[in-house]
N, C-alpha and C positions, 0 to 999 in steps of 0.2 A: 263856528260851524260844528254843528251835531252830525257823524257820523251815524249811520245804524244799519245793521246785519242784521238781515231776518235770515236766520240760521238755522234749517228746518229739515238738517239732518243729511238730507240728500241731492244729491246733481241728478241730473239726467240721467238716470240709470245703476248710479254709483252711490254709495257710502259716504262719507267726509269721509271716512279713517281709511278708505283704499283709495282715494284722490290728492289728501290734504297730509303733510307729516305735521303740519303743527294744526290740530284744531281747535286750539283756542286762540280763534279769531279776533277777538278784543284786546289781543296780546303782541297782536302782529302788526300794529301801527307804528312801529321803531319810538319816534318821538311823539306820539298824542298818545296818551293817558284813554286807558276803558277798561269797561267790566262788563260783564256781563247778565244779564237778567232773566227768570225763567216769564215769559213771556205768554206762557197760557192764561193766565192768571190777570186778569186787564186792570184790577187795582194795580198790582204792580206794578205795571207800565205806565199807567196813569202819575204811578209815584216819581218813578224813575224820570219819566220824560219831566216833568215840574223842574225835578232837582238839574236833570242835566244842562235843561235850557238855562235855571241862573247859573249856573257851574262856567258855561261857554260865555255867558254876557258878562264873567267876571276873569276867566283862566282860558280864555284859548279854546282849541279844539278838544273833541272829548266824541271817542270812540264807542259805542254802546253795541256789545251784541245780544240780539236779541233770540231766547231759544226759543224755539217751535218744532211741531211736527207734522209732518205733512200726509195726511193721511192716505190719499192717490196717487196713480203717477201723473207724468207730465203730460200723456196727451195720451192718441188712441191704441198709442206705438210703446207706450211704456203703461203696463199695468200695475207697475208698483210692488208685485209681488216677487219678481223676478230676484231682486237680490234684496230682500227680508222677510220674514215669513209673515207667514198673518196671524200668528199667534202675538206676535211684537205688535203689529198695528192694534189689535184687540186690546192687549194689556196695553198700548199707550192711550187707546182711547179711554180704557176704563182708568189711570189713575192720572193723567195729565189733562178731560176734556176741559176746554176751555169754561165749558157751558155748566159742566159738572160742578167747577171748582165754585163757580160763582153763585152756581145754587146753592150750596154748599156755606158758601160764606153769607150770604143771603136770612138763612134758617138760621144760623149756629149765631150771628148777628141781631136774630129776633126782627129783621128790615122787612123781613115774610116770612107766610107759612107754606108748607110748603105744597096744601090744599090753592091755595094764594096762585102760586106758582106756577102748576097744576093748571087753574082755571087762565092764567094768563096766558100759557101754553097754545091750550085748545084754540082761544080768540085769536091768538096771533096767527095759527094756522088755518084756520077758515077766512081770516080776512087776506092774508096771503094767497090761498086758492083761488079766492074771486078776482082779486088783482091779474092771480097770472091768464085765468079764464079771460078777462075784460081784456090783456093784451094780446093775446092770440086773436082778437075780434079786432084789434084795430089795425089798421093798415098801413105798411113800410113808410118809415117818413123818405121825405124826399133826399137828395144828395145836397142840395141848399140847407136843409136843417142839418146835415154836421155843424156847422157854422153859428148855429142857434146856440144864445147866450153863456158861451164862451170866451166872450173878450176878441173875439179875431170879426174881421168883416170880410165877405167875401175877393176884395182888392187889396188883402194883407200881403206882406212880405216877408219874404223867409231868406235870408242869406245864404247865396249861393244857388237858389235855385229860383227860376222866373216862371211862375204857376198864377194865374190868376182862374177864379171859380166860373167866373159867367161866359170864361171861354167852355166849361165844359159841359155846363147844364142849358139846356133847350128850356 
């Protein structure tokens, strides 16, 4: 069993360090072993998850947390600014963006330039636009496609509770 925290700094409202007295979370599993990993960074993770998975298929459990930052708040009720300034959000986005780093490693790797990049940027945003233009045009699916190819059938069963679909949909 692979454990993992996505630990992205803040609660609802709150800090870790005025919620949490111990926040290194990866520390706090008594008996399962973890570390933690900076998480912007997706090779990393990429490296990290590898090793963890054979780490647990050979030693047990193994606790990973993973750091992030969360650049919003949590809904319309929490703007995020309230307890951090936006000078921290800025300077987090300028030296931890996730997007940054990999550009970043991307170039300095010679994998692209960053003209490359650049042009791949633009593409992916214009074909993105159209995408979301074409789904504002199409129409609510119905309450029968929740059920579309996810493994459950409309006369599935759920423990504890007796809900069948085609009582609900006309």
């Amino acid at each position: 069993m692979l454990y993992i925290c996505e630990n992205n700094k803040y609660g609802m409202g709150t800090s870790q360090d005025r919620a949490a007295h111990n926040t290194d979370f990866f520390q706090r599993g008594d008996k399962i072993p973890g570390f933690k990993i900076e998480a912007q960074n997706v090779l990393m993770v990429r490296e990290a998850i590898k090793w963890a998975g054979a780490y647990v298929k050979e030693n047990g459990p193994l606790f990973l947390e993973c750091s992030t930052y969360r650049y919003h708040g949590h809904s319309m009720s929490d703007p995020g600014v309230t307890y951090r300034t936006k000078e921290e959000i800025a300077d987090t986005r300028k030296q931890r963006d996730p997007i940054e780093i990999a550009r970043a490693m991307l170039i300095e790797a010679n994998w692209a330039s960053a003209d490359e990049l650049k042009d791949f940027e633009k593409q992916t945003r214009k074909r993105l636009d159209a995408e979301v233009e074409q789904i504002k045009k199409d129409p609510f699916p119905s309450e029968a496609d929740l059920y579309t190819d996810i493994g459950a059938t409309p006369e599935h069963y759920v423990r504890g509770v007796e809900y069948h679909l085609s009582k609900h949909i006309e």
